[in-house]
C-alpha positions as CSV (number, residue, x, y, z in Angstrom):
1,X,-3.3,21.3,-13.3
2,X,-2.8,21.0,-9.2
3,X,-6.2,19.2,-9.4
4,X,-5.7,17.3,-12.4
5,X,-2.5,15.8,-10.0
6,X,-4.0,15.2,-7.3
7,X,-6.8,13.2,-9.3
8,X,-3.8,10.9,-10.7
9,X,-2.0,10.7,-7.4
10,X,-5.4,9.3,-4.9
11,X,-5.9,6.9,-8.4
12,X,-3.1,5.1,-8.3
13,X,-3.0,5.0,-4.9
14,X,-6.5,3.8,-4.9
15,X,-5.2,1.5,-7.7
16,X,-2.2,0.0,-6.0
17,X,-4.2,-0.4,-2.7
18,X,-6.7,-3.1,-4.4
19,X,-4.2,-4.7,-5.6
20,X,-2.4,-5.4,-2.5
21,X,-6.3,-6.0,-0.9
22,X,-6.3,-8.9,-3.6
23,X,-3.0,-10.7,-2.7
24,X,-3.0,-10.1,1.1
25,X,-5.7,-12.5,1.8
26,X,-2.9,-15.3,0.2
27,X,0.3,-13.5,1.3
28,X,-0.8,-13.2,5.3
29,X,0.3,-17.0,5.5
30,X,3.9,-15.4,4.8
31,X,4.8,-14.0,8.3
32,X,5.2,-11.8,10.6
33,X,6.8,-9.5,8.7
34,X,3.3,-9.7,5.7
35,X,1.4,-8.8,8.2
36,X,3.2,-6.2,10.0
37,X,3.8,-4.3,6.1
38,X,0.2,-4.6,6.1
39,X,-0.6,-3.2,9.0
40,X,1.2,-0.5,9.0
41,X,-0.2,0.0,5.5
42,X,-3.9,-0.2,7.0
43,X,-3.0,2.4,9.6
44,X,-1.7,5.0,7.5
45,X,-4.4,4.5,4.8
46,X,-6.7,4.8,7.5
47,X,-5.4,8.1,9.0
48,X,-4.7,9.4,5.5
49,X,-8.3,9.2,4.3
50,X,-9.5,11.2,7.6
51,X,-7.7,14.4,6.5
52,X,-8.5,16.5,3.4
53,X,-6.2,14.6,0.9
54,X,-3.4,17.0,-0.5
55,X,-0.9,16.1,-3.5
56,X,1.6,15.3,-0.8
57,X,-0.7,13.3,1.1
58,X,-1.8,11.2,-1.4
59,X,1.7,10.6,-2.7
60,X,2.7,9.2,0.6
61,X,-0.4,7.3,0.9
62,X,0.9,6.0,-2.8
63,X,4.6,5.3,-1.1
64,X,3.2,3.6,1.7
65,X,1.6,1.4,-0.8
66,X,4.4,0.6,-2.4
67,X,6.3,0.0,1.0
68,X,4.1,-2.9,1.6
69,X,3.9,-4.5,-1.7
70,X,8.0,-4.0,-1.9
71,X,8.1,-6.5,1.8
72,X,5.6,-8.8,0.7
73,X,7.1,-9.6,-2.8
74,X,10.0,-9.7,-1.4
75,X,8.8,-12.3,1.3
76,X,7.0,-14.5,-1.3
77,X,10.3,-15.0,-3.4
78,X,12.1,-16.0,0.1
79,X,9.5,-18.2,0.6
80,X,9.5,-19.6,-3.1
81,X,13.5,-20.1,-3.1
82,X,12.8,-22.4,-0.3
């Protein structure tokens, strides 16, 4: 069951992490703060895929994801509202 979790967990990390991948290239001419979320994003991913991946691990590596996404929706609809 533990494994069955931790399959789900790294999947929709992996999951969420492409589709962030797809709109960054687009959402980099937001600012500062895009590419600081993203960033910060690559760096944990980064150190998070050097360690043996536990069900914690990958549901902060899933959070982090999220973080990022959360900062640059939110930027885009600033920017749109403009």
């Amino acid at each position: 069951n533990s494994k069955a979790q931790l399959k789900e967990a790294t999947e929709k990390a992996a999951a969420a992490m492409t589709e962030l991948q797809r709109a960054s290239a687009i959402a980099i001419v937001l600012g500062d703060d895009v590419r600081g979320a993203l960033e910060e994003l690559d760096t944990q991913w980064v150190n998070a895929t050097r360690q043996k991946t536990s069900l914690a691990e990958a549901d902060e590596r899933y959070a982090a994801v999220q973080k990022a996404r959360h900062v640059v929706e939110a930027t885009a609809k600033r920017h749109l509202r403009l």
